[in-house]
C-alpha positions in Angstrom: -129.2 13.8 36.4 -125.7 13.5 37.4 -123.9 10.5 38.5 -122.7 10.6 42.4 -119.6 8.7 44.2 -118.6 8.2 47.4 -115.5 10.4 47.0 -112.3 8.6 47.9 -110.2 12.3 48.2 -113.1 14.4 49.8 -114.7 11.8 51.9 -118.4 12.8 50.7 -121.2 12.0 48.5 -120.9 14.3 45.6 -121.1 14.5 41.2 -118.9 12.2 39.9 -117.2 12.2 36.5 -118.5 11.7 33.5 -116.2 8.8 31.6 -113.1 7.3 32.6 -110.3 10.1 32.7 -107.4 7.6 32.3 -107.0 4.5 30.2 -107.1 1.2 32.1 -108.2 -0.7 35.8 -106.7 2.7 37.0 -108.9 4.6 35.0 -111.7 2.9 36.0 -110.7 2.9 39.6 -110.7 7.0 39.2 -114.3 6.8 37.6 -116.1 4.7 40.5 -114.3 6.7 43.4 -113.6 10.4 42.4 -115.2 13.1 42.0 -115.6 15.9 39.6 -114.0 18.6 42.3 -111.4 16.3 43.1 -110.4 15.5 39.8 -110.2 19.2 39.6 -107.7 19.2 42.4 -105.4 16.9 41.2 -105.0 18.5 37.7 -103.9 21.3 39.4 -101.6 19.1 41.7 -100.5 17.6 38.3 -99.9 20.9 36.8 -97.6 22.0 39.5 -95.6 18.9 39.4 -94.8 19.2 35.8 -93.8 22.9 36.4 -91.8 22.0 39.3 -90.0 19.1 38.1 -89.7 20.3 34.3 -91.3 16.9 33.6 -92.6 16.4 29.5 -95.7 14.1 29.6 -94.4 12.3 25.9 -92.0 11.2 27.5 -92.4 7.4 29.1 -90.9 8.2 32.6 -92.6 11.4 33.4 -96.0 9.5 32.4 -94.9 7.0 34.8 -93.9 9.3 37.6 -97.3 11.2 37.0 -99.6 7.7 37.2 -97.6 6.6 40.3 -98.0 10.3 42.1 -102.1 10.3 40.6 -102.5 6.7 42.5 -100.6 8.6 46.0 -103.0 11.5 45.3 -106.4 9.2 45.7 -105.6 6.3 46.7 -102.2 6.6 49.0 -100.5 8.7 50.9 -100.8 11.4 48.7 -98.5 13.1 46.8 -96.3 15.7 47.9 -95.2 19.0 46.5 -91.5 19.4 46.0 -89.5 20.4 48.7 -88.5 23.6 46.7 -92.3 24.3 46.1 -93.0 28.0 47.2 -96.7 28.9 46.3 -98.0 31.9 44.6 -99.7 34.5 46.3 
């Protein structure tokens, strides 16, 4: 049987993840509080923002800027898409 959370991003009760998906209190933060199809979501947000902003996630800044916008994405404001961000079709 799979695990359920309260889903900070989508507001319902629905399968949560299986482990921890980042090292640390935030980590753990994302484990209680997010769920799998959320997760999902912000990969994809993640994705774009490394594309967008040429980011390389070895280097120690771009991990930083990529924790901060993750903690946005669930548990602030959330994060924004660049202001030159034109989606596909």
């Amino acid at each position: 049987m799979s695990r359920q959370v309260k889903c900070v991003l989508l507001g319902i009760e629905t399968e949560g993840l299986d482990y921890p998906p980042y090292p640390g209190e935030l980590g753990q933060r994302l484990f209680e509080n997010v769920s799998k199809q959320a997760w999902q979501q912000w990969l994809a947000h993640q994705t774009m923002l490394i594309n967008e902003y040429r980011l390389t996630p070895i280097e120690p800044q771009a991990r930083e800027f990529l924790e901060k916008e993750m903690e946005k994405f669930f548990f602030g404001e959330g994060s924004a898409k660049p202001d030159e961000f034109v989606p596909q079709d």
